[in-house]
C-alpha positions as CSV (number, residue, x, y, z in Angstrom):
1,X,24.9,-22.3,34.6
2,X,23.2,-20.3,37.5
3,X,25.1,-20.5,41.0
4,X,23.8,-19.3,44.1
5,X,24.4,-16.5,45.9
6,X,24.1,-15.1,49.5
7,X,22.8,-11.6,50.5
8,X,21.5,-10.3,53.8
9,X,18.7,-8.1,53.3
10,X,16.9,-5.7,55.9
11,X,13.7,-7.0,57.0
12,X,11.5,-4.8,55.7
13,X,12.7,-5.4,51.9
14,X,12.4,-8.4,52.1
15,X,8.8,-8.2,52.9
16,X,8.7,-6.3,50.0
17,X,10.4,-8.2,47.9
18,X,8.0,-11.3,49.0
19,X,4.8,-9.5,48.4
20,X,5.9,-8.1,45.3
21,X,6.3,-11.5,44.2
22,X,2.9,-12.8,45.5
23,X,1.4,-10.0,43.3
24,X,3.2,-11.7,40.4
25,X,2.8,-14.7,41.6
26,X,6.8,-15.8,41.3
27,X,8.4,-17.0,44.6
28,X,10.8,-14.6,46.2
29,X,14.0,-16.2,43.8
30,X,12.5,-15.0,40.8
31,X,11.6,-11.7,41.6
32,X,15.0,-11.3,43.3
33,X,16.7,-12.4,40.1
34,X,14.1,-9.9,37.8
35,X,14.9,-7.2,40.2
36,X,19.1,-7.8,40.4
37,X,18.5,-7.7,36.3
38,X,16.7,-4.7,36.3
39,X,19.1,-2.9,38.6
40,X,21.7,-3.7,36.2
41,X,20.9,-2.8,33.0
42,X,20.1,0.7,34.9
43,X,22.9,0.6,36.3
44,X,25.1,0.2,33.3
45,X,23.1,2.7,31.6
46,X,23.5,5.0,33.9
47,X,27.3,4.8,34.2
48,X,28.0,4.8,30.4
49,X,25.7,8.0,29.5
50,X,27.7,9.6,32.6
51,X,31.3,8.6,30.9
52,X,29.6,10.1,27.6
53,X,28.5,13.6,29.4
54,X,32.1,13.4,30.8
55,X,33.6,13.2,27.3
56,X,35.1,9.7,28.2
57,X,33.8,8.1,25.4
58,X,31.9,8.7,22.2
59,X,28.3,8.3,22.2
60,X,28.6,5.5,20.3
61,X,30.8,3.6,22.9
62,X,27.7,5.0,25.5
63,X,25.0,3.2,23.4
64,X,27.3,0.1,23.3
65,X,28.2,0.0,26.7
66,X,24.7,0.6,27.6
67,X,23.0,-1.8,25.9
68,X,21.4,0.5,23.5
69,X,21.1,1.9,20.1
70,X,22.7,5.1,19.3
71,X,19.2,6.1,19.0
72,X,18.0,4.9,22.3
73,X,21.0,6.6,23.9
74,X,20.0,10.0,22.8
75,X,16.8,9.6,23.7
76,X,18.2,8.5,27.8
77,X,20.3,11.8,27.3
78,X,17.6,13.9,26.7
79,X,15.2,12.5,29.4
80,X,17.9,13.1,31.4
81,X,17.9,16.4,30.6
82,X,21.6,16.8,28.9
83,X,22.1,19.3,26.0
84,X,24.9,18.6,23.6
Protein backbone atom coordinates (compact mmCIF):
# COMPACT_ATOMS: atom_id res chain seq x y z
CA UNK A 1 0.00 0.00 0.00
CA UNK A 2 1.42 3.42 -1.07
CA UNK A 3 1.75 6.12 1.93
CA UNK A 4 2.54 9.55 1.51
CA UNK A 5 5.37 11.32 2.03
CA UNK A 6 6.55 14.96 2.70
CA UNK A 7 9.64 16.61 1.01
CA UNK A 8 10.51 20.27 0.62
CA UNK A 9 11.91 20.95 -2.58
CA UNK A 10 13.76 24.22 -3.92
CA UNK A 11 11.68 26.23 -6.09
CA UNK A 12 13.24 25.94 -9.07
CA UNK A 13 13.00 21.87 -9.16
CA UNK A 14 10.02 21.96 -8.68
CA UNK A 15 9.30 23.86 -11.69
CA UNK A 16 11.16 21.36 -13.30
CA UNK A 17 9.77 18.61 -12.02
CA UNK A 18 6.15 20.16 -13.04
CA UNK A 19 7.04 20.82 -16.61
CA UNK A 20 8.69 17.65 -16.97
CA UNK A 21 5.52 16.19 -16.21
CA UNK A 22 3.39 18.36 -18.48
CA UNK A 23 5.77 17.08 -21.32
CA UNK A 24 4.62 13.63 -20.23
CA UNK A 25 1.56 14.61 -19.50
CA UNK A 26 1.59 12.90 -15.71
CA UNK A 27 0.75 15.30 -12.84
CA UNK A 28 3.67 16.26 -10.73
CA UNK A 29 3.00 12.83 -8.25
CA UNK A 30 3.83 10.60 -10.87
CA UNK A 31 6.78 11.95 -12.23
CA UNK A 32 7.94 12.52 -8.68
CA UNK A 33 7.45 8.80 -7.94
CA UNK A 34 9.18 7.72 -11.67
CA UNK A 35 11.93 10.03 -10.72
CA UNK A 36 12.46 8.80 -6.74
CA UNK A 37 12.48 5.09 -8.74
CA UNK A 38 14.90 6.03 -11.07
CA UNK A 39 17.24 7.54 -8.59
CA UNK A 40 17.09 4.32 -6.77
CA UNK A 41 17.81 1.74 -8.78
CA UNK A 42 20.99 4.08 -9.76
CA UNK A 43 21.64 4.46 -6.67
CA UNK A 44 21.82 0.90 -5.61
CA UNK A 45 23.74 0.22 -8.64
CA UNK A 46 26.04 2.47 -8.03
CA UNK A 47 26.76 1.43 -4.40
CA UNK A 48 27.04 -2.31 -5.14
CA UNK A 49 29.59 -2.07 -8.20
CA UNK A 50 31.59 0.29 -5.77
CA UNK A 51 31.56 -2.58 -2.81
CA UNK A 52 32.64 -4.99 -5.83
CA UNK A 53 35.70 -2.60 -7.06
CA UNK A 54 36.40 -2.46 -3.24
CA UNK A 55 36.61 -6.25 -3.06
CA UNK A 56 33.62 -6.28 -0.57
CA UNK A 57 31.69 -8.60 -2.35
CA UNK A 58 31.83 -10.96 -5.30
CA UNK A 59 30.54 -9.78 -8.41
CA UNK A 60 27.92 -11.98 -8.16
CA UNK A 61 26.62 -10.40 -4.83
CA UNK A 62 27.22 -6.81 -7.06
CA UNK A 63 24.78 -8.07 -9.83
CA UNK A 64 22.37 -9.23 -7.10
CA UNK A 65 22.47 -6.31 -4.98
CA UNK A 66 22.16 -4.26 -8.07
CA UNK A 67 19.36 -5.50 -9.63
CA UNK A 68 21.22 -7.00 -12.42
CA UNK A 69 22.57 -10.05 -14.21
CA UNK A 70 26.05 -11.02 -13.76
CA UNK A 71 26.13 -10.02 -17.31
CA UNK A 72 24.69 -6.60 -17.00
CA UNK A 73 27.01 -5.98 -14.08
CA UNK A 74 30.07 -6.30 -16.22
CA UNK A 75 28.85 -4.43 -18.65
CA UNK A 76 28.08 -1.15 -15.78
CA UNK A 77 31.82 -1.97 -14.80
CA UNK A 78 33.17 -1.45 -17.96
CA UNK A 79 31.15 1.70 -18.91
CA UNK A 80 32.45 2.78 -15.91
CA UNK A 81 35.60 2.34 -16.95
CA UNK A 82 36.95 -0.46 -14.23
CA UNK A 83 39.61 -3.06 -15.43
CA UNK A 84 39.62 -6.34 -13.47
Amino acid sequence: MEQPVGIRLPKDMLKRITDLGKDQMEDRSTTIRKLVLVGYLQFIKEKASQEYIEGRITLSEAAKRGGLTIWEMEKYLIEKGFKS
